[in-house]
Structures are given as C-alpha cells and as structure tokens.
C-alpha positions in Angstrom: 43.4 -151.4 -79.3 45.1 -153.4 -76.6 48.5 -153.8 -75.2 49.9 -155.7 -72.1 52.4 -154.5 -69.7 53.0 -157.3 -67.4 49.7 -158.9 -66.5 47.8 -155.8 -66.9 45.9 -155.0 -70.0 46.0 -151.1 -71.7 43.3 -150.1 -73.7 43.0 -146.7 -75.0 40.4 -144.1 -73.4 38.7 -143.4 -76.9 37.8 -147.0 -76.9 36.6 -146.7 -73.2 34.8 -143.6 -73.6 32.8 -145.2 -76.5 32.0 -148.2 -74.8 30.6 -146.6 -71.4 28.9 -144.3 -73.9 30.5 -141.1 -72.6 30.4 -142.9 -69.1 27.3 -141.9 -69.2 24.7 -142.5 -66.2 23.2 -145.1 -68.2 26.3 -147.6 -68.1 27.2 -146.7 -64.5 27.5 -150.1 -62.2 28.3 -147.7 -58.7 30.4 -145.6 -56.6 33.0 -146.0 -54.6 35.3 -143.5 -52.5 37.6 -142.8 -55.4 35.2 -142.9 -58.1 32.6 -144.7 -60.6 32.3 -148.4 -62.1 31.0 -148.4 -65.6 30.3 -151.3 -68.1 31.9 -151.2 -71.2 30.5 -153.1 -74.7 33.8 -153.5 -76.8 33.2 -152.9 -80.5 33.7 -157.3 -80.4 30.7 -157.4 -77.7 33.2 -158.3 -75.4 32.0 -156.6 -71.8 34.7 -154.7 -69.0 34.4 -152.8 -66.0 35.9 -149.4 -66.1 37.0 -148.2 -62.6 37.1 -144.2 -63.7 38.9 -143.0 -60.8 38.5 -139.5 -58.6 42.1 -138.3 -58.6 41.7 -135.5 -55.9 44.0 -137.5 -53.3 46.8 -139.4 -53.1 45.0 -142.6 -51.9 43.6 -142.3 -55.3 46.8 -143.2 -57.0 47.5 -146.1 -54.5 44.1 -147.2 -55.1 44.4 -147.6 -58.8 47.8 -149.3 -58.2 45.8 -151.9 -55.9 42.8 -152.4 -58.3 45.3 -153.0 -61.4 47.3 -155.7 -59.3 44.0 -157.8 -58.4 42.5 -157.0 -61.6 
C-alpha cells in the first residue's frame, strides 16, 4: 500500500480513489489554483489530505514538487 522514497510517502491512486470516495464532492476540503484538497479514510481509519492537482501548467508541476517537500 505504501512505500517511501526519501521522506515522502507513495501510496497508490486505487487506494486514494477509494478513500476520497471517487474524490467525490462530498470528501472535498477546497480549492486552490492548481487543484482540489480531499480527505481520505484509509481502509485502517487512518485520515490524509489528497492534493489532486490541475496539471494544465507548468507551475503545476513545480507546485506538486513544493507541496511534497513541506509535506
């Protein structure tokens, strides 16, 4: 389910599809400029924030390499 790479956990989009329930409107925390914030419920009850990202610029791509250093 999980693997690390550094300091920064990798868990497979299945698993985070399922826990935002499709990110579905219902699990949506808000919006930024390069995409959504859902909550995810782990299959342990654990909880995360899933930063779904817009990928229509190339500031998106620096932005997810921001967010994962300060994550």
């Amino acid at each position: 389910m999980v693997s690390n790479r550094g300091s920064v956990s990798l868990i497979e989009y299945k698993i985070l599809e399922k826990g935002t329930n499709n990110f579905g409107d219902d699990k949506l925390l808000g919006k930024g400029g390069f995409g959504r914030v859902y909550k995810a419920v782990m299959e342990d009850d654990s909880s995360a924030a899933v930063k779904k990202l817009d990928c229509a610029s190339d500031d998106a791509q620096r932005e997810f390499q921001v967010s994962s250093i300060f994550w």
